[in-house]
C-alpha positions in Angstrom: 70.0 -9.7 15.6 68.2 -11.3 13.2 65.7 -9.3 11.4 62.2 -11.0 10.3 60.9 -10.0 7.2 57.2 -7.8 7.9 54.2 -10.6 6.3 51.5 -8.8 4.7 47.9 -9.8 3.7 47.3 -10.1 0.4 44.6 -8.9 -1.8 42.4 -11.0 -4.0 42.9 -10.0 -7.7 39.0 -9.6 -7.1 37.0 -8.5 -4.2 34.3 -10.4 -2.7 31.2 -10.1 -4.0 29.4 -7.7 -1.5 32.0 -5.3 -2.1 30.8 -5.7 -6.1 27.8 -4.1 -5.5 28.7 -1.1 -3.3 29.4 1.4 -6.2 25.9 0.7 -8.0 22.8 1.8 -6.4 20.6 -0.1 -8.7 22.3 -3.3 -6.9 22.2 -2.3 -3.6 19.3 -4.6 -2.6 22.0 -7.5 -3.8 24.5 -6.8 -1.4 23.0 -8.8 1.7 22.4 -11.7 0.1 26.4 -12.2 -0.8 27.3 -9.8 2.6 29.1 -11.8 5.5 28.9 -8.8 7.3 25.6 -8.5 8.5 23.8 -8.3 12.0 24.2 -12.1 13.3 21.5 -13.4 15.4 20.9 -16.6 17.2 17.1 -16.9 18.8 15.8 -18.9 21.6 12.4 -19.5 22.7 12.1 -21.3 26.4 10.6 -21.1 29.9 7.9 -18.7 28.6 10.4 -16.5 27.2 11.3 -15.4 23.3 14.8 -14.5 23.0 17.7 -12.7 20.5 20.9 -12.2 21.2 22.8 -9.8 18.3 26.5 -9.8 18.4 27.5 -6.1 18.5 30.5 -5.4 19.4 32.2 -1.8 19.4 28.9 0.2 19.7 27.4 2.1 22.2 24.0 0.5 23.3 22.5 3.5 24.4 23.5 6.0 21.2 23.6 3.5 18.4 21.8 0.8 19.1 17.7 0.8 18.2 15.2 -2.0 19.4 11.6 -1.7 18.6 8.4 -3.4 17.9 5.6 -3.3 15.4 2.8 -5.7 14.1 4.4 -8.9 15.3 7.4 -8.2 14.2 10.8 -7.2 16.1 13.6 -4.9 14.8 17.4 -4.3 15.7 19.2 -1.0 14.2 22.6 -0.4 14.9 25.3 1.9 13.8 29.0 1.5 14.5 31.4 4.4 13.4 35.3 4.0 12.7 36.8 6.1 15.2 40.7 6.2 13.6 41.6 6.0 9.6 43.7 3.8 8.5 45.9 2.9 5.4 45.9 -0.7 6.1 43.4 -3.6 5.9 40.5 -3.5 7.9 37.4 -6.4 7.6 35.6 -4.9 10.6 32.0 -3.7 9.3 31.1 0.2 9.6 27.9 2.1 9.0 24.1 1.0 9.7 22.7 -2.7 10.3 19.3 -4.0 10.9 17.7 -7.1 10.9 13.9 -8.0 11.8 12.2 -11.3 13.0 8.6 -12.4 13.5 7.5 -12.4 17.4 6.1 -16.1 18.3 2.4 -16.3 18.8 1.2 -14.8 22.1 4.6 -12.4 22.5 3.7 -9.7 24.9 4.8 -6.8 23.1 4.4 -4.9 26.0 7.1 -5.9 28.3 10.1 -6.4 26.3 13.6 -5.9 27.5 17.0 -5.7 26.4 20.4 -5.6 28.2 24.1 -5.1 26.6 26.9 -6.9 28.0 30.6 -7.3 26.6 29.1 -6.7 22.5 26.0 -9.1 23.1 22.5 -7.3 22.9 19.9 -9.7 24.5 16.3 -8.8 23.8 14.0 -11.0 25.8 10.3 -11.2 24.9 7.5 -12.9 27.0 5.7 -15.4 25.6 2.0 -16.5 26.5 1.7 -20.6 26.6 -1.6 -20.4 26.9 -2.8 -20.9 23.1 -5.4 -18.4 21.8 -9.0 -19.3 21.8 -11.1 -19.4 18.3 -13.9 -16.9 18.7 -17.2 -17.6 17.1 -18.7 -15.1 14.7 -22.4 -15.3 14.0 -23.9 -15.6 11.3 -27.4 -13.6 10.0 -29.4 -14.7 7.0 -30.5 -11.3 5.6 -34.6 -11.8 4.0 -34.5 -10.8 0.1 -36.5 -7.9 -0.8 -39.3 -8.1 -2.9 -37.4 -6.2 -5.7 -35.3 -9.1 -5.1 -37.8 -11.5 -6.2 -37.9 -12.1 -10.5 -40.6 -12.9 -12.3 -39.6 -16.6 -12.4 -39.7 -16.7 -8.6 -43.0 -15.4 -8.7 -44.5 -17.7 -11.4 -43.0 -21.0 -9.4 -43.9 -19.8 -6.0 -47.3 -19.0 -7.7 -47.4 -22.8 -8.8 -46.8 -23.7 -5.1 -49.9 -21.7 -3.9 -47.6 -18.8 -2.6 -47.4 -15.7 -4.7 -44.5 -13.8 -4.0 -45.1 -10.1 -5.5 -48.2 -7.7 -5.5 -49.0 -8.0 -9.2 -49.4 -11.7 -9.1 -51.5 -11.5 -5.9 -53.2 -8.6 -8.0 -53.0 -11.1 -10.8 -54.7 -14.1 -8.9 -57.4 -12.3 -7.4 -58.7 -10.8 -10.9 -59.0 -14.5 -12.2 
């Protein structure tokens, strides 16, 4: 019998550089940008409907999985939990992921839904086509009050035969 010798992965001398960042807190906010772990997304927008599918695999949509919808803007919270330790090397991802996108123009925020099936969470958002209307806003001149009115105003108003204030009506009736 001929024995094969057991090949193990090796470790980088360094780690990557999301893993970097996990011990400092002050760093934290650096980690997604060098993270290859994060919630992957591809979107979709056709027949009148917006659509994101999130690969999740290994949760359970109904206890870890959270879609919602505020101002426009659509959000995907997940949690997946290691079930067994283990001594030996694991890439999977564990703990909490998000991610948030923009809604198109004229989403009906309304009447989303969202199905699981085999790890992929589709969320499907109806979209309007019909393009919103401007809407006209009218516009009022307010008349100045006479406090408004300086003395300049008065005097060149005056000039043009139409006094303005009560003292230079007062004014052109004593001369």
């Amino acid at each position: 019998m001929n024995k094969l010798a057991v090949q193990r992965q090796s470790r980088p001398l360094l780690p990557e550089l999301s893993e970097l960042f996990s011990g400092w807190p002050a760093f934290a906010g650096l980690r997604p940008f060098f993270d290859n772990h994060l919630l992957r997304l591809e979107d979709e927008n056709k027949d009148g409907v917006y659509e994101v599918r999130a690969e999740l695999p290994g949760v359970d949509p109904i206890e870890d999985v959270e879609v919602t919808v505020r101002s426009g803007r659509l959000t995907i919270k997940a949690v997946r939990t290691r079930t067994t330790e283990s001594n030996g090397l694991s890439e999977f991802s564990y703990g909490s992921f998000s991610r948030t996108v923009p809604l198109p123009s004229g989403a009906d925020e309304d009447n989303i839904s969202a199905n699981y099936d085999r790890g992929i969470l589709t969320v499907s958002v109806p979209v309007s086509d019909t393009e919103p209307s401007d809407k006209h806003v009218e516009i009022y001149e307010l008349a100045p009050l006479e406090e408004d009115v300086t003395d300049d105003d008065a005097d060149e108003d005056a000039e043009d035969g139409e006094p303005q204030d009560q003292d230079q009506r007062q004014h052109d009736q004593e001369s």
